[in-house]
Every structure is written in C-alpha cells, then in structure tokens.
C-alpha atoms as one frame of an Amber mdcrd trajectory, in Angstrom:
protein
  -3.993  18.253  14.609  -0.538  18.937  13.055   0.314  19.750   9.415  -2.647
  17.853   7.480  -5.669  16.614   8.168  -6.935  13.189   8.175  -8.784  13.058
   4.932  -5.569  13.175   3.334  -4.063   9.932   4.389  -5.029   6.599   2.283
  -4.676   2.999   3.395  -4.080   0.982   0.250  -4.539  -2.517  -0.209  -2.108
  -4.542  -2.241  -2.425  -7.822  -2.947   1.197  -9.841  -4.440   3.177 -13.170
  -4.000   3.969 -14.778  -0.997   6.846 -14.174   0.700   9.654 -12.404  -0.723
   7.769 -10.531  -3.551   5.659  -8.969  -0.125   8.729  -7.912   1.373  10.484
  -6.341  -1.321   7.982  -4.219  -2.227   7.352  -3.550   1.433  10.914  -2.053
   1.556  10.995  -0.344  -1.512   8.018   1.647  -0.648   9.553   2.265   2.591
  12.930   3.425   1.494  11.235   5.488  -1.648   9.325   7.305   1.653   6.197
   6.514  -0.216   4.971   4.677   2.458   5.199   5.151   6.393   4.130   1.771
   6.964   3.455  -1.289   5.743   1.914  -4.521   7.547   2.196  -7.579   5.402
  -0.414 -10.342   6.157   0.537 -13.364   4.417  -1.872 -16.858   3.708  -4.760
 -14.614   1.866  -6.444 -17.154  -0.276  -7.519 -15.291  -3.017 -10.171 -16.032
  -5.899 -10.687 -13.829  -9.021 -11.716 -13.476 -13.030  -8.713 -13.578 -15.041
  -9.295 -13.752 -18.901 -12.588 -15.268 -18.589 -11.903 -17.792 -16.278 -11.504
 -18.099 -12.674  -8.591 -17.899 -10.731  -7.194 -18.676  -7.229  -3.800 -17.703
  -6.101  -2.081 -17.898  -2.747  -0.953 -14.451  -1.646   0.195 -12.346   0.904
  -1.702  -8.740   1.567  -0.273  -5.564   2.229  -1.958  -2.550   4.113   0.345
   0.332   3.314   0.028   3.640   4.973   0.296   7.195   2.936  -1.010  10.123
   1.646  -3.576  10.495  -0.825  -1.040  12.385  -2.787   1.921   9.770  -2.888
  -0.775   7.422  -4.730   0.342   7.834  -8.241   3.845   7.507  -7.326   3.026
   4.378  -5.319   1.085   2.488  -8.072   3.925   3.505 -10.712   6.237   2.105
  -8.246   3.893  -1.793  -7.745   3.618  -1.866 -11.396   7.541  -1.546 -12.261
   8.185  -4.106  -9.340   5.182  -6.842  -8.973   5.226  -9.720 -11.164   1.246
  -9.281 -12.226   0.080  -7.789 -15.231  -2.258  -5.741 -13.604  -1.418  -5.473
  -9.542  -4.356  -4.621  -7.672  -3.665  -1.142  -5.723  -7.009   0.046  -4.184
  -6.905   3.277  -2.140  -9.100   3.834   1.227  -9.673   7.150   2.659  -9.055
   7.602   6.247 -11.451   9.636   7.807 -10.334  10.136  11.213  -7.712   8.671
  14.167  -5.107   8.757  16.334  -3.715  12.346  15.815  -0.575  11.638  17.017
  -0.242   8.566  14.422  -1.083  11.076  11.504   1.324  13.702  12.451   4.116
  10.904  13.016   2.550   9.667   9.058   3.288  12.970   7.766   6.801  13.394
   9.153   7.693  10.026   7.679   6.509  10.425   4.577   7.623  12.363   1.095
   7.252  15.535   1.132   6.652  15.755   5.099  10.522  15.511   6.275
C-alpha cells in the first residue's frame, strides 16, 4: 500500500442542519484539508434525549473521510462552526479497502501533501 496503512483512516459521522449548515461545514473541512471527502446525505429524521426529554430534528448527515489523527482538529473545528451545543462527531475505523482510494486519502489530506 502507499504511505499509511488502512487502520489509520476514520470515517466520521456528523449529524447538523439541513441544508446550508451541511455544506458549510462540508467546505470548511475541505479547505482546512481536514477532510478528503465529504458526502452529505440530507432528509435523516433523527430522534434523541435532550435534557430529559425527547427530541426529533430534521437533519442532514455527513460521512467525512480522514485520518485518525486529524480527529481532534476536526471536532474542534464542528464545535466552533455547528449551531448545537454538543455536535455529535463519532469516529469509525476503517479496516481495509481500495488501496488506491487510501493513498489518494493521504495525499489529500493534512499532513500528506
């Protein structure tokens, strides 16, 4: 494989607004090379405990592509940008795939170029 192996690559899942909040953090992430990709699936109907009670909000999901390293950075980044209290970032390893798609992840990313 080339410079890393897959292990270190994380797909995280970010849930936000619909719309415009989706795609601005989209790009941010993008242009701060903290991600290398970022699909946006919008209409998630989403249900969830918020101060005792529950909530349901309609949201869009993002899958973002990036190394288990850039994490940190990328939750600092959701947290200055969303409009929640408390954005939900969640982190999934990858364990394996398309070589060629991880070394293109690595040269796209911080710290890769």
């Amino acid at each position: 494989m080339g410079q890393t192996a897959a292990t270190e690559y994380v797909v995280l899942l970010i849930t936000t607004e619909a719309g415009e909040a989706a795609r601005l953090i989209s790009r941010v992430l993008l242009e701060q090379r903290l991600a290398a990709c970022v699909n946006i699936i919008p209409g998630i109907n989403s249900l969830f405990w918020w101060q005792d009670k529950i909530e349901a909000a309609d949201e869009s999901l993002l899958l973002v592509k990036t190394k288990a390293s850039l994490v940190a950075d990328v939750v600092q980044t959701v947290k200055e940008i969303h409009s929640s209290d408390v954005p939900e970032v969640i982190a999934l390893p990858v364990i394996d795939g398309n070589r060629d798609y991880l070394d293109w992840l690595y040269r796209e990313l911080a710290g890769g170029r």
